[in-house]
C-alpha positions as a printed NumPy array, in Angstrom:
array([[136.844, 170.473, 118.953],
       [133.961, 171.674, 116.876],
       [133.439, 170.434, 112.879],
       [134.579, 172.448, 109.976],
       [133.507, 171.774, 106.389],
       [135.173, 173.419, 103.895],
       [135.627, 172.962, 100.059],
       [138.058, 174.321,  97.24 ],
       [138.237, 174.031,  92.97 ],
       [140.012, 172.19 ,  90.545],
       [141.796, 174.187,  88.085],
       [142.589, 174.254,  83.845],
       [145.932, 174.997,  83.286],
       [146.232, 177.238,  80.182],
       [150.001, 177.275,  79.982],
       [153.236, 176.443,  81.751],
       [152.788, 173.094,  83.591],
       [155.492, 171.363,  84.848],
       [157.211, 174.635,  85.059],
       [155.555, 174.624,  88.92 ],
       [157.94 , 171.676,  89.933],
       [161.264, 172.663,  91.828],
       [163.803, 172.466,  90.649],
       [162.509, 172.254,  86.882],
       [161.536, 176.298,  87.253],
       [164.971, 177.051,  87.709],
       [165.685, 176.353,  84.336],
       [163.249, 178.315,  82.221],
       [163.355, 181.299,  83.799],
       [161.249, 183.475,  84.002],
       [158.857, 180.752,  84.852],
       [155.338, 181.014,  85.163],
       [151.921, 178.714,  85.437],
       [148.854, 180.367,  84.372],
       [145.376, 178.273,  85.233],
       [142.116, 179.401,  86.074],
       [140.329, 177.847,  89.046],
       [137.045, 176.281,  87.762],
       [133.916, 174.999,  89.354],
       [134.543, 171.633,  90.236],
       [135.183, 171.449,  93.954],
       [136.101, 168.964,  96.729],
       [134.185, 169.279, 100.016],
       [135.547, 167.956, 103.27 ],
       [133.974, 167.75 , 106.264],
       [135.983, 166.935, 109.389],
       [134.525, 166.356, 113.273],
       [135.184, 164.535, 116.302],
       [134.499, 160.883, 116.421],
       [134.674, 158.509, 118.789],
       [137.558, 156.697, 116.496],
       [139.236, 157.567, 113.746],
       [137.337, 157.852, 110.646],
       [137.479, 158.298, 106.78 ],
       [134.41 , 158.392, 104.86 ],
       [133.692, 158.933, 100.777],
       [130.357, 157.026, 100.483],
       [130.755, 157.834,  96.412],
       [133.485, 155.251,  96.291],
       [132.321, 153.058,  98.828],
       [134.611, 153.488, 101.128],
       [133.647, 153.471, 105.328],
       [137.213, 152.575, 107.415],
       [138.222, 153.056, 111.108],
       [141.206, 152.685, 112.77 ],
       [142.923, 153.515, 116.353],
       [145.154, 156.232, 114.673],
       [145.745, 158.161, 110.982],
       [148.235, 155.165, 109.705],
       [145.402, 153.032, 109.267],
       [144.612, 154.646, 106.463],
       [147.524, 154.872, 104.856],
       [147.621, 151.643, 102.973],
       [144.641, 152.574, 100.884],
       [144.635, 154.697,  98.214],
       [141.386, 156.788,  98.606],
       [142.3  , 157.228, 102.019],
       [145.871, 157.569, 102.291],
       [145.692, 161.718, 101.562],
       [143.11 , 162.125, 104.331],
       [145.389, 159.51 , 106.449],
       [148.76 , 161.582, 106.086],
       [147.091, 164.91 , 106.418],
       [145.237, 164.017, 110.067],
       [148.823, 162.534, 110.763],
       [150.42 , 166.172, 110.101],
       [147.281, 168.069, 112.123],
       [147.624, 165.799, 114.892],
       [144.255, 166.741, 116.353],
       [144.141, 166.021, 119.914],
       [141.427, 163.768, 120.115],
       [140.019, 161.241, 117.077],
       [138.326, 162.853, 113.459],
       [136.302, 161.573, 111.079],
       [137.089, 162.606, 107.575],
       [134.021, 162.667, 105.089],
       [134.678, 164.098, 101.539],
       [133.475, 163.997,  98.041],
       [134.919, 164.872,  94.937],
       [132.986, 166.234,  91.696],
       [136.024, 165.954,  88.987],
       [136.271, 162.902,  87.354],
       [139.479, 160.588,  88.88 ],
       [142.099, 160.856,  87.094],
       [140.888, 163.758,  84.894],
       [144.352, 165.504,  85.443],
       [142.316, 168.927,  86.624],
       [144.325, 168.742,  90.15 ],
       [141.657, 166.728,  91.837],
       [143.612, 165.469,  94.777],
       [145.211, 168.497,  95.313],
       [141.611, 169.8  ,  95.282],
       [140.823, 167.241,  97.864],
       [143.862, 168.369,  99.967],
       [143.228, 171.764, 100.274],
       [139.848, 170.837, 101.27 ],
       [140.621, 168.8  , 104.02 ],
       [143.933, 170.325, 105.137],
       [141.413, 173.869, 105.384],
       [139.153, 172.042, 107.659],
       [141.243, 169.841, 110.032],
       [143.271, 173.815, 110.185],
       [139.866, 174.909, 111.602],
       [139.219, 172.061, 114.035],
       [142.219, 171.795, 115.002],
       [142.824, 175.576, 115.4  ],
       [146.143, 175.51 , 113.376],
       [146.358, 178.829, 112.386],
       [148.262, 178.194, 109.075],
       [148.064, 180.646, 106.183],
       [146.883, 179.287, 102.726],
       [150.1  , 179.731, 101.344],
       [151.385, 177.224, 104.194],
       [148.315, 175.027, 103.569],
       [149.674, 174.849,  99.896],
       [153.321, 173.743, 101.099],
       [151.691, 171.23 , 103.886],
       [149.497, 169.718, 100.994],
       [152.006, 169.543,  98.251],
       [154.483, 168.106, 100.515],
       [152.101, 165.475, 101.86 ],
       [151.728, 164.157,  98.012],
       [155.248, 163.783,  97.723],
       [155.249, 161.533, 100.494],
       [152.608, 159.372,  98.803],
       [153.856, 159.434,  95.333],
       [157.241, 159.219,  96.48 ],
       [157.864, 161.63 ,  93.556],
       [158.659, 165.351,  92.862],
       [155.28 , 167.329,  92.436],
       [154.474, 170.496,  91.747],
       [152.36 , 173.5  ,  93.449],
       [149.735, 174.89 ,  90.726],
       [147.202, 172.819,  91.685],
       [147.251, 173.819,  95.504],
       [147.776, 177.35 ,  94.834],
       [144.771, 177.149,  91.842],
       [142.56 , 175.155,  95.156],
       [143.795, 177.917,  97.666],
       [143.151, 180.911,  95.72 ],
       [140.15 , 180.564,  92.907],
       [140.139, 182.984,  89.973],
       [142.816, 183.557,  87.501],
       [146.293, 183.52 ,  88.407],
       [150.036, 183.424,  86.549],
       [152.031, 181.788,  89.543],
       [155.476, 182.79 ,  89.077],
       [157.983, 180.764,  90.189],
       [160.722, 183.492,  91.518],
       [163.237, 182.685,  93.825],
       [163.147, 182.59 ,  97.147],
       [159.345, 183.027,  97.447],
       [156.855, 182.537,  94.706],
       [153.942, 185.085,  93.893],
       [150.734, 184.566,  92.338],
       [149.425, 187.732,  90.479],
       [145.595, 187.847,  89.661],
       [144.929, 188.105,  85.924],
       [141.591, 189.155,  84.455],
       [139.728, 186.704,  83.119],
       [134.896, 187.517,  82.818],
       [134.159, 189.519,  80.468],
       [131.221, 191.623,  79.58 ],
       [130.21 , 188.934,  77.769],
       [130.389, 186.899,  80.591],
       [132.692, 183.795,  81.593],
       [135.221, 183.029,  78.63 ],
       [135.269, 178.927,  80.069],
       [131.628, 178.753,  78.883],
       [131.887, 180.803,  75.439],
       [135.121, 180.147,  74.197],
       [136.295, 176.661,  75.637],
       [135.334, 172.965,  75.864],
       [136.294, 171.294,  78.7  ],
       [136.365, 167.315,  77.358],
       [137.152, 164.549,  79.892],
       [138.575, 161.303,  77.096],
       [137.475, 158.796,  79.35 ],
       [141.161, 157.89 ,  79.66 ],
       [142.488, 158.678,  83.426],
       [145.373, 159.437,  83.993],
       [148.276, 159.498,  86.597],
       [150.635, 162.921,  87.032],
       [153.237, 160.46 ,  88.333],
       [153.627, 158.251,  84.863],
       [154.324, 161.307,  82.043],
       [155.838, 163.76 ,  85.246],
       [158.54 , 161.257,  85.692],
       [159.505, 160.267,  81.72 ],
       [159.553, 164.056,  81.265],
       [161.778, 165.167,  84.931],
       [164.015, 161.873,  83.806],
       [164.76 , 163.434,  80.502],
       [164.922, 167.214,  81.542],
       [167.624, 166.32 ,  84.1  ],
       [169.597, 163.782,  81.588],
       [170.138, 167.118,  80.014],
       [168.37 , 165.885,  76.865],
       [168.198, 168.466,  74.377],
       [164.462, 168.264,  73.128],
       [163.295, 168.301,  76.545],
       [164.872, 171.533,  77.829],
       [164.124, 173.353,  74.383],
       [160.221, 172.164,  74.998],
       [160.322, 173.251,  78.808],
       [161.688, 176.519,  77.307],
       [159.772, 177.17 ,  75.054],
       [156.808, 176.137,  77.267],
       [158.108, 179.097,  79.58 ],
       [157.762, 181.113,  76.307],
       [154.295, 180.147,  75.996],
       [153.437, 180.945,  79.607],
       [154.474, 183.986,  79.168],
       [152.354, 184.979,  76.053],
       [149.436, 183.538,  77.562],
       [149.382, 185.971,  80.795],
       [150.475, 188.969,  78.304],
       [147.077, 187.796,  76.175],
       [144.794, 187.867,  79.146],
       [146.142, 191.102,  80.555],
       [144.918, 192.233,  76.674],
       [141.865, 190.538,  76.824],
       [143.205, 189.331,  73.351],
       [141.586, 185.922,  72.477],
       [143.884, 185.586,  69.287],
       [147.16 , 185.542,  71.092],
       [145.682, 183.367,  73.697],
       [144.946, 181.165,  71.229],
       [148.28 , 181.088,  69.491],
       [150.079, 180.896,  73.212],
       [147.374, 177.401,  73.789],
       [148.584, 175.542,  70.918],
       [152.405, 176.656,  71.15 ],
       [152.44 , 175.483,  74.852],
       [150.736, 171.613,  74.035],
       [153.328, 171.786,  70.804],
       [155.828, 172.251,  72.963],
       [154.828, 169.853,  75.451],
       [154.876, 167.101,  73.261],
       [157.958, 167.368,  72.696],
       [158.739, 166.402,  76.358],
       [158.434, 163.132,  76.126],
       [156.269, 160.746,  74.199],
       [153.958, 159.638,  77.476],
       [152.589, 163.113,  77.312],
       [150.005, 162.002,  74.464],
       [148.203, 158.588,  74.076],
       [146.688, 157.419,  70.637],
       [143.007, 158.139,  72.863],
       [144.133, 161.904,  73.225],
       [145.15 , 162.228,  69.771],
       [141.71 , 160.765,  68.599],
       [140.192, 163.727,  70.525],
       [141.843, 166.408,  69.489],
       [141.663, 165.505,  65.873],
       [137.996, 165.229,  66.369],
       [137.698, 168.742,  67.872],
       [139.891, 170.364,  65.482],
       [137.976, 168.784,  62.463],
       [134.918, 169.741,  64.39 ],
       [136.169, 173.976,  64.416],
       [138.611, 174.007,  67.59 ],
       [141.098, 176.839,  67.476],
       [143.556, 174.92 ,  69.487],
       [143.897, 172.208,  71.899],
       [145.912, 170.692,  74.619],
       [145.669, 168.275,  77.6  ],
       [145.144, 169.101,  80.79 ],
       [147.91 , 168.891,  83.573],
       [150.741, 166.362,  83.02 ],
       [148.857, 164.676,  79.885],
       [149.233, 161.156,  79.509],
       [145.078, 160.997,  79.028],
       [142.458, 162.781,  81.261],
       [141.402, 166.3  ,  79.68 ],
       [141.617, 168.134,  76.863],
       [141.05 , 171.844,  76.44 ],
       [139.493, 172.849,  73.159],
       [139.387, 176.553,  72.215],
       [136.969, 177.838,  69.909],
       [135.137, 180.563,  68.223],
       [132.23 , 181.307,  70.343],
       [129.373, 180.525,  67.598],
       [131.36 , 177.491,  66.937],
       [131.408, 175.671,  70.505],
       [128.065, 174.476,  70.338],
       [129.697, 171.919,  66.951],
       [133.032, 171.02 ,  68.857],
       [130.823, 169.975,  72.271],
       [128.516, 167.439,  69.705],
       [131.826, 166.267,  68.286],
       [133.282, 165.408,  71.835],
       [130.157, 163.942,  72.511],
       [130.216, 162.038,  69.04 ],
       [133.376, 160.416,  69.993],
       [132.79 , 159.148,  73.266],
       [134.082, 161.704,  75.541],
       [132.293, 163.409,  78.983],
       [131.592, 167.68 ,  78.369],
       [132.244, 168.901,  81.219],
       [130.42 , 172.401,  81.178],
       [131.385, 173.372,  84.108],
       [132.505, 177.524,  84.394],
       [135.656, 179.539,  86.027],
       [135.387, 179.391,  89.847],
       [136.611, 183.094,  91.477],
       [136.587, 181.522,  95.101],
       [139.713, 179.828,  96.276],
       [139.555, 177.609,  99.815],
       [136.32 , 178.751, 101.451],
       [134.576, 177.215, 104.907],
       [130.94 , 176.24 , 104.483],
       [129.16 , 177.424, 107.489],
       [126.081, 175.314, 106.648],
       [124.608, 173.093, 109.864]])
């Protein structure tokens, strides 16, 4: 076995999340995610070792063991623990990785992560699988830990880059590129703010409230997941436009719509935020991922972002001014 590093990006979702979990997607059809990939990225690096070995020196964290479940009782090392345990290499690993989004920031982080390492024990290991099967090996391997449905944006966001509405079609799902630079140059930087509360958060807590009442057949939820499908949809038509106005319009529809959900999608600390950023000029706003704390996304005029990134500042939050990433899953062939 040789080593492999390789890395992948976090992603903003602009509109339909949730609608990537099976089997909500089945009842909002025609359901779609759009996100953009952004620069953010997990790195992995995985070689031979004389044991088995997971390393994130950011956290701390050094552990060896005799075989992959000896990480699995840990919780920064149980995704790097399961996925060695799928790969199987054929002789011990050691697993080194590092993470730039914040935890719990609710930008698909660990599914980040996964990608990352799943793409280089695939090399060292000489797996062979496709990204798309990377994406089903990594989302599966959360389930397992979270012992909870999950869905596959965040993988597919980590395994391709760019801009993409993933459409969730039966049998097969597709991902169609959307446009997303401009002349002007990258819309992330001009016309967003990307503002981490402070607050993490945990997919599983507001996912489960909202999949609890979606299946109970309650009526609120299934007119919000529907009308989040609605929003999905008018977001992909307003980037294939390149029309910022309808983009707009389809941002603040979609987090409307999601709060309707269930009431751990918001937290008193989110709402704080966003009425600071809309007092401050923001367009519209809505969290990031499953909500529940984490991120907000703040759209603005672009003469006007440099006021709404003081007033996240102002009221305690992290700017993350980070841009769009166009480079999915990618091996870094450094020494």
């Amino acid at each position: 076995m040789r080593e492999a590093r390789f890395s992948a990006p976090t992603r903003v979702d602009l509109a339909g999340g949730t609608l990537d979990i099976w089997p909500v997607n089945l009842l909002a059809p025609p359901a779609m995610t759009v996100n953009v990939a952004i620069g953010l990225r997990a790195t992995a690096l995985v070689r031979p070792a004389p044991r088995f070995r997971v390393v994130n020196r950011a956290r701390g964290l050094d552990r060896t063991g005799d075989g992959p479940e000896a990480f699995f009782d840990h919780p920064f090392t149980v995704l790097a623990g399961r996925l060695v345990d799928f790969f199987r290499p054929a002789a011990p690993v050691e697993v080194r990785f590092r993470t730039t989004a914040p935890a719990g920031s609710g930008l698909g982080g660990s599914s980040s992560l996964g990608m990352a390492i799943a793409g280089a024990l695939n090399r060292v290991c000489d797996a062979g699988w496709t990204i798309g099967e990377l994406v089903r090996i990594v989302m599966d391997t959360e389930v397992r830990i979270l012992g909870t449905s999950t869905g596959a944006q965040d993988q597919l966001a980590a395994g391709l880059g760019a801009t993409h509405a993933h459409h969730w079609e039966s049998p097969a799902p597709r991902s169609e590129r959307l446009p997303w630079a401009t002349d002007a140059g990258d819309p992330l930087k001009e016309r967003f703010a990307l503002v981490f509360t402070g607050e993490s958060h945990s997919s599983a807590d507001p996912n489960g409230s909202v999949l609890e009442r979606i299946f109970a057949g309650e009526p609120r939820a299934l007119r919000g997941i529907a009308e989040i499908a609605r929003a999905a949809a008018a977001m992909r038509e307003a980037l294939r436009a390149r029309d910022w106005d309808r983009a707009r319009d389809a941002l603040d529809r979609e987090w409307a719509a999601r709060r309707q959900l269930s009431p751990a999608v918001t937290t008193r600390t989110l709402d704080r935020f966003e009425a600071s950023l809309r007092e401050a000029g923001a367009l519209a706003v809505k969290a990031c991922g499953a909500g529940g704390g984490g991120t907000l996304l703040a759209m603005c005029a672009p003469d006007r972002r440099p006021e709404i990134l003081a007033a996240a500042r102002a009221a305690g939050g992290d700017v993350l001014d980070v841009g769009s990433d166009p480079t999915g899953l990618s091996e870094d062939a450094r020494p």
